[in-house]
Phi, psi and omega in degrees: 000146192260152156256181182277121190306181181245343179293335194249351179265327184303331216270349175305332173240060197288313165308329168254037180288338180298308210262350172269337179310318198270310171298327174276337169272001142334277171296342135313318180292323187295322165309299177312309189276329177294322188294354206223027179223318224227155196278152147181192185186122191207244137177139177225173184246150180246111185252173191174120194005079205023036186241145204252154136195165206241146190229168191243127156225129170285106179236118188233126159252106191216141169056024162086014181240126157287143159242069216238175186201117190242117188243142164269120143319321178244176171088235182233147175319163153159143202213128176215140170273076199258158174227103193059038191091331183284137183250129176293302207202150174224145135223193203076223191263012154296332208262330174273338196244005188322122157318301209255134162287135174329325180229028171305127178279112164336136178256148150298128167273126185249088172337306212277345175289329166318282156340329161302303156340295212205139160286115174299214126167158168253086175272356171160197184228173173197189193220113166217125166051050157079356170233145178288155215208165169217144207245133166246145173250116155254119183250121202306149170268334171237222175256012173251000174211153233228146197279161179231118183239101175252113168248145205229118183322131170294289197312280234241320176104014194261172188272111177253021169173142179221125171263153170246132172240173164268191191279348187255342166105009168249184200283142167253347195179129164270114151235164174203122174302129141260342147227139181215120196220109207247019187265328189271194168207115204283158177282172170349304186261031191232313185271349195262122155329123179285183156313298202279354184271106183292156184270139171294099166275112191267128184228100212224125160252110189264349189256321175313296189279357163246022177262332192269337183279334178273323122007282182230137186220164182242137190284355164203140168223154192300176168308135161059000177276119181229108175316120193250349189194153181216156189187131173233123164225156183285111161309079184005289204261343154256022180031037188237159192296152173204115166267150175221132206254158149247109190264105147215179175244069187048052129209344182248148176252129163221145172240132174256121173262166210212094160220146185333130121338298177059026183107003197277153238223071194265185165222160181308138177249212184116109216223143166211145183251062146086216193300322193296142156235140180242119155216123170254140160202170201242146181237149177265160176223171171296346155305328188130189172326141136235120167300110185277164183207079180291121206203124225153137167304062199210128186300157200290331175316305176281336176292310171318324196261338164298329167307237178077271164243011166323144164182147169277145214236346136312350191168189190272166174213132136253085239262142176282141173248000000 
């Protein structure tokens, strides 16, 4: 499915594009204050290469804590629980597909660092799930990172529907309210976890991750992409250290991972899911092998050249080709 390219609605206001720029960061600061400001509860669908399902979601702002909880409706349970964003618990095929790293924080939106990136604009108004919206566009400035079409409730400033596009203007990733009710606020037993959402146990080397931030760097990164975090945990089934960098440019995300071979027999990948791209390649370091793994809402072209260009800064890194 296509979304409506954008190009052609940007160059219609192409003479008052400064003054719709200032007006679309406007409403990113409203968006940024409404997700850490305002309660609400509702449900939408989500799509992603051309497969839909629909959620239930709870969002409580209460005593300076975010609280939310997103159950899917159709398909097999699955449920996951965040508290300021870090996520307590998931289950079903969340626990293997979780989108968001596990001790990821909710980010703030900085319109003006944003801009540096993507072309701000205000392209029009639309109606989603009975309430009026104002469509914000954001458009990457270069090939590296994917455009945002936000259309954002006028009343409150929350997001009722978000397209992710590619350079050609098609879809990539839906999400959309079909009801959203931000008058009641939900309760104790509206956020409470069923059974079956197991808690997420972070077994975090806190010395690990910040020896793998000192350690390993990519000799390129896109334009505005900045290491915001590093994390080392022990890998259940292979019982080996697997470190990890977080990387964004305040709306886009990637994470690069990083673990011993240890003699293990991989060969190099690359896959993409609808927006998600996964690359792996192996580098030699004066340690052995190491598998790099690059992975992030980001064209594949570019996770590539970032796998790539990692190097230990301990020694030379090389990628098997």
């Amino acid at each position: 499915m296509r979304a409506i390219p954008l190009l052609s609605l940007l160059l219609s206001g192409w003479f008052i594009v400064p003054a719709h720029a200032d007006e679309a960061q406007d409403w990113l600061t409203r968006l940024g204050q409404a997700e850490q400001q305002q309660s609400f509860h509702g449900t939408f669908v989500y799509e992603r290469n051309g497969s839909f399902s629909t959620h239930n979601i709870w969002h409580r702002v209460q005593n300076g804590q975010v609280r939310e909880r997103l159950l899917q409706l159709d398909g097999s349970a699955q449920e996951v629980v965040r508290i300021d964003g870090h996520t307590q618990c998931v289950s079903g095929t969340l626990i293997a597909g979780l989108g968001d790293s596990p001790n990821s924080a909710a980010r703030a939106l900085d319109p003006q660092k944003l801009k540096n990136w993507y072309d701000l604009a205000v392209i029009g108004k639309s109606r989603v799930a009975g309430r009026d919206a104002v469509i914000v566009a954001l458009t990457p400035r270069d090939q590296h990172r994917y455009g945002f079409e936000l259309h954002l409730d006028k009343k409150t400033g929350l997001p009722l529907k978000s397209l992710l596009l590619n350079d050609k203007g098609q879809l990539l990733e839906r999400f959309q309210f079909t009801s959203l009710n931000t008058d009641d606020v939900p309760s104790d037993k509206d956020l409470q976890a069923d059974a079956d959402c197991k808690a997420i146990a972070l077994d975090s080397d806190k010395a690990s991750a910040v020896k793998t931030a000192q350690v390993w760097h990519s000799e390129w990164l896109p334009p505005g992409f900045e290491l915001t975090s590093s994390n080392s945990h022990k890998d259940p089934q292979t019982k080996t250290q697997v470190n990890s960098l977080l990387y964004d440019d305040g709306l886009a995300r990637f994470s690069v991972f990083l673990e011993p071979l240890n003699g293990a027999t991989v060969t190099d990948t690359r896959t993409q899911l609808g927006p998600t791209v996964a690359v792996s390649r192996r580098l030699t370091t004066p340690e052995g092998e190491m598998m790099v793994t690059v992975v992030g809402e980001i064209p594949i072209g570019t996770a590539e050249r970032i796998a790539l260009s990692m190097r230990n800064t301990d020694g030379a890194a090389t990628s098997k080709q």
